[in-house]
Gaussian input, Z-matrix of N, CA and C with variables (Angstrom, degrees):
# hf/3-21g

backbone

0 1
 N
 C     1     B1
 C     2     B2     1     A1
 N     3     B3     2     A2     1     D1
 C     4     B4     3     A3     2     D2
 C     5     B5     4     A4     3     D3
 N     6     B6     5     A5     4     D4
 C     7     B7     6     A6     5     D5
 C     8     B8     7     A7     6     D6
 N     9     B9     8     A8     7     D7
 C    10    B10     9     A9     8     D8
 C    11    B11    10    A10     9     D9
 N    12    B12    11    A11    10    D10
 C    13    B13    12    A12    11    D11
 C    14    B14    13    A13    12    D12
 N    15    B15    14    A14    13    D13
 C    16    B16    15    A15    14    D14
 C    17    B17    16    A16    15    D15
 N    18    B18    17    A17    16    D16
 C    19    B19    18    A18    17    D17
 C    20    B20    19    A19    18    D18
 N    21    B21    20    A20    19    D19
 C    22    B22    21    A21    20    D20
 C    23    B23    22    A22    21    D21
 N    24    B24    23    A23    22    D22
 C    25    B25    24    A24    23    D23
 C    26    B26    25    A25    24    D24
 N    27    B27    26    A26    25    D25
 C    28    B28    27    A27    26    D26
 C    29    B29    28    A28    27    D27
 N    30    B30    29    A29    28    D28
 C    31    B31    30    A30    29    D29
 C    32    B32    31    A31    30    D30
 N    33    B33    32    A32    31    D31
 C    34    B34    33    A33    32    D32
 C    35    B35    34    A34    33    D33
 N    36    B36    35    A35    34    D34
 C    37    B37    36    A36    35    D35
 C    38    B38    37    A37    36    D36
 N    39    B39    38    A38    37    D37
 C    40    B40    39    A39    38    D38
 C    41    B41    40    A40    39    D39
 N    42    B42    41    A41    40    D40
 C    43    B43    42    A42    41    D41
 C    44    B44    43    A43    42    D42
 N    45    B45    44    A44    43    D43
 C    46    B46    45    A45    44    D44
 C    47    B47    46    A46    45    D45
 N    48    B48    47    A47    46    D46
 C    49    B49    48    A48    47    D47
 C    50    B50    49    A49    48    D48
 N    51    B51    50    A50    49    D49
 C    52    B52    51    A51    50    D50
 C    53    B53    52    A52    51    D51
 N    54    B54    53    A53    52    D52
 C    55    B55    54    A54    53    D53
 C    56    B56    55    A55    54    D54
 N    57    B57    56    A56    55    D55
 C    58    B58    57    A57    56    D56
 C    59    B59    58    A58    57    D57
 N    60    B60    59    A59    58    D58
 C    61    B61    60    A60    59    D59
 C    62    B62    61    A61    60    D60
 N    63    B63    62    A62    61    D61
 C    64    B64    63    A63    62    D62
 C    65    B65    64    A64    63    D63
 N    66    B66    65    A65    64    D64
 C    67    B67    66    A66    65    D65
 C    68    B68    67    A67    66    D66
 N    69    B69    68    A68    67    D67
 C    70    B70    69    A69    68    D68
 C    71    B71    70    A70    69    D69
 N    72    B72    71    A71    70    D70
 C    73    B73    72    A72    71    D71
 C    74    B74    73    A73    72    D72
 N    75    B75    74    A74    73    D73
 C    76    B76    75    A75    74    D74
 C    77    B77    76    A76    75    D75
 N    78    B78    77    A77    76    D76
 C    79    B79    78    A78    77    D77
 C    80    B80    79    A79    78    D78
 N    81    B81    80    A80    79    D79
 C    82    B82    81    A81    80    D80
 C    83    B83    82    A82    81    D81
 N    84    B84    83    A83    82    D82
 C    85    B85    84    A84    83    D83
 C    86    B86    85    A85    84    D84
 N    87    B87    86    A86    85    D85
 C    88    B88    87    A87    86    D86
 C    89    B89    88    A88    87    D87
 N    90    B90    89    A89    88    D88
 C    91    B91    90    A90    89    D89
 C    92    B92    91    A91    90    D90
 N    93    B93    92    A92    91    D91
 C    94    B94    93    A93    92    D92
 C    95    B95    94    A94    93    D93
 N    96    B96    95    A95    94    D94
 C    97    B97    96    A96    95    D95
 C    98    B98    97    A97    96    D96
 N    99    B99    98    A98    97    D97
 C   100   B100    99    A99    98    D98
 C   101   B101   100   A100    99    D99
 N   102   B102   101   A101   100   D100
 C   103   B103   102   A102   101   D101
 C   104   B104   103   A103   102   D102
 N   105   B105   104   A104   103   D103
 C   106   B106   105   A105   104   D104
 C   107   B107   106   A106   105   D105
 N   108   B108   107   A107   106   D106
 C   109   B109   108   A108   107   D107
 C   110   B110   109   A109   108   D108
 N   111   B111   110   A110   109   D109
 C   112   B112   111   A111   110   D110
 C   113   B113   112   A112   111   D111
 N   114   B114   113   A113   112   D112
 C   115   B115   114   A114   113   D113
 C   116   B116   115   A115   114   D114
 N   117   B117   116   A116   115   D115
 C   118   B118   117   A117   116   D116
 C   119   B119   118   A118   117   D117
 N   120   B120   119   A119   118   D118
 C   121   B121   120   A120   119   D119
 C   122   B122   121   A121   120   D120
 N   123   B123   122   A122   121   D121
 C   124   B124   123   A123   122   D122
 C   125   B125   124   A124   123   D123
 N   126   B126   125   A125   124   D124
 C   127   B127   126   A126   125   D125
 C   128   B128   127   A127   126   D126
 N   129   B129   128   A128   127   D127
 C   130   B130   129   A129   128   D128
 C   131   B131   130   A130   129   D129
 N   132   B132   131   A131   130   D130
 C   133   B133   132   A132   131   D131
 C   134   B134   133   A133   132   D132
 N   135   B135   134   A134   133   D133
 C   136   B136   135   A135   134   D134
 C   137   B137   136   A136   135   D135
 N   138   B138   137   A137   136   D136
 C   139   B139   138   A138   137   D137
 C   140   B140   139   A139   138   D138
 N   141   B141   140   A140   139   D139
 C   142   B142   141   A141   140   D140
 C   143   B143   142   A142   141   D141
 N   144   B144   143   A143   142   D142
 C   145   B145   144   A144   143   D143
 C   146   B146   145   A145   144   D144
 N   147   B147   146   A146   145   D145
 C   148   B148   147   A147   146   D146
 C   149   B149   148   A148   147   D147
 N   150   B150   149   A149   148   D148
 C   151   B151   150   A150   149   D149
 C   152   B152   151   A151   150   D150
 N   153   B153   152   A152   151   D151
 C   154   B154   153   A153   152   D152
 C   155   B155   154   A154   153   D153
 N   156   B156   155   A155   154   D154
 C   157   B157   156   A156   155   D155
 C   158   B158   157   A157   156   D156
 N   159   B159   158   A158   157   D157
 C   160   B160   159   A159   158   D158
 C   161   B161   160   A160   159   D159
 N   162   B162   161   A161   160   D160
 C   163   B163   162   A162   161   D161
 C   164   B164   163   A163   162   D162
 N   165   B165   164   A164   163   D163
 C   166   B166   165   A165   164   D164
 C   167   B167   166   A166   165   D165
 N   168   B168   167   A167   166   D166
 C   169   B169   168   A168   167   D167
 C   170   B170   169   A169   168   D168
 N   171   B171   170   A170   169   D169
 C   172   B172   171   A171   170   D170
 C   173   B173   172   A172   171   D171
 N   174   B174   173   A173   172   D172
 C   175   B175   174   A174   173   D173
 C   176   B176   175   A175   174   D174
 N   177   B177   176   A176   175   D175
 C   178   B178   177   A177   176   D176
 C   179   B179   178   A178   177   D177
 N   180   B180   179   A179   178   D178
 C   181   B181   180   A180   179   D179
 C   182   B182   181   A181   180   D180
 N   183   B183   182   A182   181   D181
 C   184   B184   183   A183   182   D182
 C   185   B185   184   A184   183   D183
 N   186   B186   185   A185   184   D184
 C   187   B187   186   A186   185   D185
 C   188   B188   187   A187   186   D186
 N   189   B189   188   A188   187   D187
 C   190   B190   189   A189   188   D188
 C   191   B191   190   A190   189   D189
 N   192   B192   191   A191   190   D190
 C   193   B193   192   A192   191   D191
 C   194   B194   193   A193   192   D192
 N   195   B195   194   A194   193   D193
 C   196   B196   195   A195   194   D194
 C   197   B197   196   A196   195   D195
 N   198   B198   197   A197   196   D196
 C   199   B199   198   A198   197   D197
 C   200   B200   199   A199   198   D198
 N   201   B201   200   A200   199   D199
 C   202   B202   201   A201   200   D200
 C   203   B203   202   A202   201   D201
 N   204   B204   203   A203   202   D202
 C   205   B205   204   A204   203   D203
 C   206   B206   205   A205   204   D204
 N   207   B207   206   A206   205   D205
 C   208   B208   207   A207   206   D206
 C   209   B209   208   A208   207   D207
 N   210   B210   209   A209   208   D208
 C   211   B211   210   A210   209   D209
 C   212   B212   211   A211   210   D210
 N   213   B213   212   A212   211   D211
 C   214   B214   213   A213   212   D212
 C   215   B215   214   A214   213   D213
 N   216   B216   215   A215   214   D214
 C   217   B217   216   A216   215   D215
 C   218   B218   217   A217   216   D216
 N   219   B219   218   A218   217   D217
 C   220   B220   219   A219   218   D218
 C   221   B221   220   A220   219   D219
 N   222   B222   221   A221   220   D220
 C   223   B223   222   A222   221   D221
 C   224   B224   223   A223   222   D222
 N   225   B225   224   A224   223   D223
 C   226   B226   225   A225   224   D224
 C   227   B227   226   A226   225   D225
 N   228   B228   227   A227   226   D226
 C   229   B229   228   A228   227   D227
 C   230   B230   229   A229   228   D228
 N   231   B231   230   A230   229   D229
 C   232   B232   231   A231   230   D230
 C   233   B233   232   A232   231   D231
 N   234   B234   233   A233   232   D232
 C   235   B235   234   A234   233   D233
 C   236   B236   235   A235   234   D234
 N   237   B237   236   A236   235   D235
 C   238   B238   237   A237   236   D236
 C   239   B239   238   A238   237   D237
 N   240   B240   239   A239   238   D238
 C   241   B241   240   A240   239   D239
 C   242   B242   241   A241   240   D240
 N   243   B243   242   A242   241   D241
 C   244   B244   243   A243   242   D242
 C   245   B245   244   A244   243   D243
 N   246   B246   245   A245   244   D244
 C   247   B247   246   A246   245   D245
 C   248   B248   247   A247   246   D246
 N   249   B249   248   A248   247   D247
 C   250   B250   249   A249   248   D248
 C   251   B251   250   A250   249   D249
 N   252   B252   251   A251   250   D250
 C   253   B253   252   A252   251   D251
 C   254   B254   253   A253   252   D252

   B1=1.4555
   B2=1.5269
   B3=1.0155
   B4=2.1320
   B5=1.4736
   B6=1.9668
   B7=1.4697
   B8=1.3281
   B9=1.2956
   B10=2.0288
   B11=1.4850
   B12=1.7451
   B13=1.5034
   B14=1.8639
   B15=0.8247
   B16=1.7191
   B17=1.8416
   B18=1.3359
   B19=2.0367
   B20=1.2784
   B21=1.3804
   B22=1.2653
   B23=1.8819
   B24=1.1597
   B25=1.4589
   B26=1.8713
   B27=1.1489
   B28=1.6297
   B29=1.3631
   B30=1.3406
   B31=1.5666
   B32=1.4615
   B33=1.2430
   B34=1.3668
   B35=1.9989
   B36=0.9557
   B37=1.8757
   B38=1.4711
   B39=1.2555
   B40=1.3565
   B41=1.2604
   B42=1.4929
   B43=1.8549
   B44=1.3790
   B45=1.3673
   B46=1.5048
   B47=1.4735
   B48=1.6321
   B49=1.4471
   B50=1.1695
   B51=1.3765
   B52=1.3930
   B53=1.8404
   B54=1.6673
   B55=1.4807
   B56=2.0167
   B57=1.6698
   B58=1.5817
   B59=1.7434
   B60=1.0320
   B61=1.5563
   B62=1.5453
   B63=1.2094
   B64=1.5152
   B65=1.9714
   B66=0.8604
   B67=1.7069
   B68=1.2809
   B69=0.8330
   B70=1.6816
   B71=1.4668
   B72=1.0727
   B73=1.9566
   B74=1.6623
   B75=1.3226
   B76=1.3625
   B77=1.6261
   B78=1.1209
   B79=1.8558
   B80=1.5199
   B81=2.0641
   B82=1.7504
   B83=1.8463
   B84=1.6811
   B85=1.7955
   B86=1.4084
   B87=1.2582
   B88=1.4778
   B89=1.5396
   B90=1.7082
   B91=1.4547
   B92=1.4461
   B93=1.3052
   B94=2.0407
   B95=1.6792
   B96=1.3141
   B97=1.5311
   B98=1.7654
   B99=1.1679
   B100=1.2633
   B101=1.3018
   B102=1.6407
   B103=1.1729
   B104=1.5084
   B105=1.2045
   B106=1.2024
   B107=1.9126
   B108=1.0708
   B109=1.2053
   B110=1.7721
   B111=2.0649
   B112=1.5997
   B113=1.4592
   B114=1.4700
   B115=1.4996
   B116=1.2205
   B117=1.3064
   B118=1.2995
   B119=2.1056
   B120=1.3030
   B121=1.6499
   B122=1.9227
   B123=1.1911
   B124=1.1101
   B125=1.4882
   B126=1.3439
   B127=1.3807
   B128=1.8688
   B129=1.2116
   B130=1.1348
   B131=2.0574
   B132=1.3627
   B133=1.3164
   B134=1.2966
   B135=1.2032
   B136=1.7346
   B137=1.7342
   B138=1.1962
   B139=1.2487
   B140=1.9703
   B141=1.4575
   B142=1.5810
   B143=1.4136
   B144=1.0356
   B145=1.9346
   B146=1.2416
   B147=1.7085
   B148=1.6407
   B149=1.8604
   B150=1.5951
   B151=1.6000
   B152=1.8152
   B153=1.5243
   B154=1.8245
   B155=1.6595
   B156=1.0823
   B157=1.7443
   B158=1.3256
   B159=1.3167
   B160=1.6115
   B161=1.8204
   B162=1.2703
   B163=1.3377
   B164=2.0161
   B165=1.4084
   B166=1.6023
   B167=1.8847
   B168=1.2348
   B169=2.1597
   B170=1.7430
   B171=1.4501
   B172=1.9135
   B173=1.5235
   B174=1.6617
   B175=1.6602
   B176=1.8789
   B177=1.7995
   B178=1.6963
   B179=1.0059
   B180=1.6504
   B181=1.4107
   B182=1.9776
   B183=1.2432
   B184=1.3305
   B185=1.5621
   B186=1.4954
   B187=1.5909
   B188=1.4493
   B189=1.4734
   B190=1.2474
   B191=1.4852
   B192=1.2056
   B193=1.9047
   B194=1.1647
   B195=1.3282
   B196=1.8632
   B197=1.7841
   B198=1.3932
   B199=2.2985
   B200=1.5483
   B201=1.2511
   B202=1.4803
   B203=1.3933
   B204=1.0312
   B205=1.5219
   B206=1.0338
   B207=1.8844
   B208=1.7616
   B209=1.0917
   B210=1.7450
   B211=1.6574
   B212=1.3255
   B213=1.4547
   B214=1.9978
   B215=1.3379
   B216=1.0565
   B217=1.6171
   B218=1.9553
   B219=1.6337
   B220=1.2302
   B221=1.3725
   B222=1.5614
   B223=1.4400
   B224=1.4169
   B225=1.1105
   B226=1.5108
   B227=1.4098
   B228=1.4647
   B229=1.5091
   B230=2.0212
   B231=1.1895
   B232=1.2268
   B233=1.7544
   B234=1.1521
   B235=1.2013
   B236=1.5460
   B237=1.4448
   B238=1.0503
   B239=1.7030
   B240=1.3994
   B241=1.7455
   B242=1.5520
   B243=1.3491
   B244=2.0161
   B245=1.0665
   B246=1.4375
   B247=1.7224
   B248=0.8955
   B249=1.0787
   B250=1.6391
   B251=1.7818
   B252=1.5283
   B253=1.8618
   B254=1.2750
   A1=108.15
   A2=116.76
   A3=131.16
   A4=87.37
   A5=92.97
   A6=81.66
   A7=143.56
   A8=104.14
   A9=101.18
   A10=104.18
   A11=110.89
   A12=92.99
   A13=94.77
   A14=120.14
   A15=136.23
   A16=104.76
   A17=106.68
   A18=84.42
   A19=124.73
   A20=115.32
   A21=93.41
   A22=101.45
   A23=106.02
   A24=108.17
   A25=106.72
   A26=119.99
   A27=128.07
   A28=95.73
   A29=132.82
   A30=142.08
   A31=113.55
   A32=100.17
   A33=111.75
   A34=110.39
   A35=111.41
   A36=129.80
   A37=102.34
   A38=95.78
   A39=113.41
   A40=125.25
   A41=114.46
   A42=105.13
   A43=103.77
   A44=121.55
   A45=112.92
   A46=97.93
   A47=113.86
   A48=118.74
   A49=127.58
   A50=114.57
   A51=126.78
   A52=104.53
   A53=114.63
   A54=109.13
   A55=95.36
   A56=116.36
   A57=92.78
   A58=101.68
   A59=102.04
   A60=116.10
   A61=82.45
   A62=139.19
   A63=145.89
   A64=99.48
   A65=100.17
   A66=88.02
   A67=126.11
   A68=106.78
   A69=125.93
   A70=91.09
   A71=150.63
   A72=146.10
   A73=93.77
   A74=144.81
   A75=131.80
   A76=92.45
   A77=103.45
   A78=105.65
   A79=113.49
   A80=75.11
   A81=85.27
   A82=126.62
   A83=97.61
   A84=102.27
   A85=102.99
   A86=126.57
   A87=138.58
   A88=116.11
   A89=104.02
   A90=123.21
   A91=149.11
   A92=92.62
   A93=126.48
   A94=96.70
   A95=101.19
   A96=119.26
   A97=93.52
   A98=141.29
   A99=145.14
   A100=127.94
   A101=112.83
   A102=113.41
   A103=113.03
   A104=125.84
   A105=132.70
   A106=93.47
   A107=141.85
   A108=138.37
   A109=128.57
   A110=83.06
   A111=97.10
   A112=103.91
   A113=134.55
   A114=125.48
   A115=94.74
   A116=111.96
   A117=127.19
   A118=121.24
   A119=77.23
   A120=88.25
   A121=117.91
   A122=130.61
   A123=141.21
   A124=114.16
   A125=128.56
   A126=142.51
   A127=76.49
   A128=110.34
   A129=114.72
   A130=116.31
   A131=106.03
   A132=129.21
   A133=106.57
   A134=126.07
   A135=141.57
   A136=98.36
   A137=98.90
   A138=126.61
   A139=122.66
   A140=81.24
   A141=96.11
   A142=133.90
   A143=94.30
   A144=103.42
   A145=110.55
   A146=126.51
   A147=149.40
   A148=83.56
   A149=98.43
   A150=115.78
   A151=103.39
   A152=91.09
   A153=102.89
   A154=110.20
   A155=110.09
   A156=119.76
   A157=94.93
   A158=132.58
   A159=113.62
   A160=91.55
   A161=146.88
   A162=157.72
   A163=89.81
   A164=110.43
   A165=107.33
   A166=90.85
   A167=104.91
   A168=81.02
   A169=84.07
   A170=114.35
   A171=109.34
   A172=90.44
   A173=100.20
   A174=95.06
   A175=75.72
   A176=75.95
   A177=98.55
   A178=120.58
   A179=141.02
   A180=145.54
   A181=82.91
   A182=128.73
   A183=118.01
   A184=131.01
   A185=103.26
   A186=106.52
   A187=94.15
   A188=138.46
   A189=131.91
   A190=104.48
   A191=114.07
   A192=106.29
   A193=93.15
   A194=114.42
   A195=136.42
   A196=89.71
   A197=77.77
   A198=91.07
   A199=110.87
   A200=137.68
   A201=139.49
   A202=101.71
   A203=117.35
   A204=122.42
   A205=135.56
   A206=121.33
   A207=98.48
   A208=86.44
   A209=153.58
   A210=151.26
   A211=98.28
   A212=96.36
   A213=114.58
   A214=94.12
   A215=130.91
   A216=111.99
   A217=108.72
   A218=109.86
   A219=114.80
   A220=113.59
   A221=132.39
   A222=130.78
   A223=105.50
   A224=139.36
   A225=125.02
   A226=110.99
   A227=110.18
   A228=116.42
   A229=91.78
   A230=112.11
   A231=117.62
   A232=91.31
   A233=129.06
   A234=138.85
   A235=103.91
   A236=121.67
   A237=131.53
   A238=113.14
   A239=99.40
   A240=111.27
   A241=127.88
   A242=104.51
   A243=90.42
   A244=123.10
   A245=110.27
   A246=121.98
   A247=110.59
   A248=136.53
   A249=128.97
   A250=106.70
   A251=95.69
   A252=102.99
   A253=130.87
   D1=141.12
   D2=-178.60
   D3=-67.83
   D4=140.51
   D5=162.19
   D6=-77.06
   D7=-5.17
   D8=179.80
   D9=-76.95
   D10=-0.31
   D11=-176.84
   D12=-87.27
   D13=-58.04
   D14=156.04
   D15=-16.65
   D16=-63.27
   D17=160.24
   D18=-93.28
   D19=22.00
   D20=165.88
   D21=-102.24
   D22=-27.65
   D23=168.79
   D24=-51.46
   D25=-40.23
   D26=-164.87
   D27=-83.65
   D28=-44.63
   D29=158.69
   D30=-19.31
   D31=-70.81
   D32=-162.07
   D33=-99.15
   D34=19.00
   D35=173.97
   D36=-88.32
   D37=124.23
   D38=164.05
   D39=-76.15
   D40=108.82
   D41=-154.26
   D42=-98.45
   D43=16.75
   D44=-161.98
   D45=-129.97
   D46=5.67
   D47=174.54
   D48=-34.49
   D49=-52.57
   D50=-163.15
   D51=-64.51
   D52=-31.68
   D53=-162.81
   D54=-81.33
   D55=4.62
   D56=-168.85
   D57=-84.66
   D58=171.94
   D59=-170.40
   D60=-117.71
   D61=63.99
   D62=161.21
   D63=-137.21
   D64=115.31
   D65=169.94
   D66=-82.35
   D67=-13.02
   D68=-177.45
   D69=-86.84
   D70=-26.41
   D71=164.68
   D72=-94.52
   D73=-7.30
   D74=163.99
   D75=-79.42
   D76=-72.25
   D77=-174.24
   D78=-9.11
   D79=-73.72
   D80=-164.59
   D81=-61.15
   D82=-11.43
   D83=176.05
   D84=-82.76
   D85=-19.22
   D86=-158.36
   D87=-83.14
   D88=-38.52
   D89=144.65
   D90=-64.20
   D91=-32.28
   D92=162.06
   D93=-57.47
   D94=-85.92
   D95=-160.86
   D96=-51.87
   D97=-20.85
   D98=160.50
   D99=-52.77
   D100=-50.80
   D101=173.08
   D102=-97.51
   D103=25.83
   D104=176.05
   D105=-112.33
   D106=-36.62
   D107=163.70
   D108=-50.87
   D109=-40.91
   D110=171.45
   D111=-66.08
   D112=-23.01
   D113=-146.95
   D114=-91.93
   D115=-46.88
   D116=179.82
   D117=-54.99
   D118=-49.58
   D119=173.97
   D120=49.57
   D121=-92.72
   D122=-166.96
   D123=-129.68
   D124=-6.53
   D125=-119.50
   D126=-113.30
   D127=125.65
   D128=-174.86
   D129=-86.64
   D130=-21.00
   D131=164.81
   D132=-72.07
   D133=-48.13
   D134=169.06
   D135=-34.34
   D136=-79.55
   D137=-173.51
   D138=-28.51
   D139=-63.59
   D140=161.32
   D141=-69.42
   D142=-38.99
   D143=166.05
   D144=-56.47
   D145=-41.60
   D146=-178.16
   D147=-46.85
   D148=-76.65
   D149=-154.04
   D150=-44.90
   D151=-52.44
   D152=175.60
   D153=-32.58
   D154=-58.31
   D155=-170.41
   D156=-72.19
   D157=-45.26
   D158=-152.56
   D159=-88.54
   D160=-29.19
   D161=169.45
   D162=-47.06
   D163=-58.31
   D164=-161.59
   D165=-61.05
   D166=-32.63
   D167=-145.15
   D168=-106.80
   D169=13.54
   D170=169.69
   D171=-150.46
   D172=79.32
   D173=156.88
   D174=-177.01
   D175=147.11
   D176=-176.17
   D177=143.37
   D178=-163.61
   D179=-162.10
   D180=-88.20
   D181=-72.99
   D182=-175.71
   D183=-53.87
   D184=16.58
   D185=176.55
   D186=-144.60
   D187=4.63
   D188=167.62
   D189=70.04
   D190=42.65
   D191=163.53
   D192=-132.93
   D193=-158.22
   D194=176.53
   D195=-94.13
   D196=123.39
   D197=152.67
   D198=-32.54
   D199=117.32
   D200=118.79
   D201=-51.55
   D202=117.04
   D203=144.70
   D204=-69.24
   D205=-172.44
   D206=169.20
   D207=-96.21
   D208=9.05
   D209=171.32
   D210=-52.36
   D211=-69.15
   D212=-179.13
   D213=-53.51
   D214=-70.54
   D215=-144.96
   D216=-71.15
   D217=-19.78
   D218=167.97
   D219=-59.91
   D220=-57.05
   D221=175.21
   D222=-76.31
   D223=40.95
   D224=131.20
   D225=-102.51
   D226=-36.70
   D227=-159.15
   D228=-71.59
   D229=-23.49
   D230=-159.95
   D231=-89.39
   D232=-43.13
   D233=-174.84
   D234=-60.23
   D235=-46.49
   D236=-162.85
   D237=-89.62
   D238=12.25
   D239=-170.82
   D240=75.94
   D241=-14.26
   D242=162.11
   D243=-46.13
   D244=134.70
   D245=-178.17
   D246=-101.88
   D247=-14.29
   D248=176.39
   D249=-105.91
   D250=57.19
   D251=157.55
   D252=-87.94

């Protein structure tokens, strides 16, 4: 799969699925984040774009690392050839 198809799948993922107390929004992130693994597959550009997004929406004072921004997460995705930055 191209990577802008891979962020637009990571775009539109609900990254905070796992904390709802609805199972039916665990399910449905549980299936998302699934076929975003399939898209990704082996693809080492895949991969990093994956890490890029999950660094932006779990990094900060409430997860004890340094802020990803959307700056950072723009110059990878941009580094890595997404066109729709």
């Amino acid at each position: 799969m191209d990577i802008n198809e891979i962020d637009r799948l990571c775009a539109s993922h609900d990254w905070y699925y796992a904390f709802s107390d609805d199972y039916s929004v665990w399910r449905r992130g549980e299936r998302h984040i699934e076929k975003i693994r399939e898209a990704i597959g082996m693809d080492d550009a895949g991969n990093r774009l994956f890490k890029a997004w999950t660094d932006h929406f779990f990094s900060g004072p409430n997860w004890d690392t340094p802020h990803f921004d959307r700056e950072a997460l723009n110059a990878v995705r941009k580094q890595l050839g997404v066109t729709n930055v």
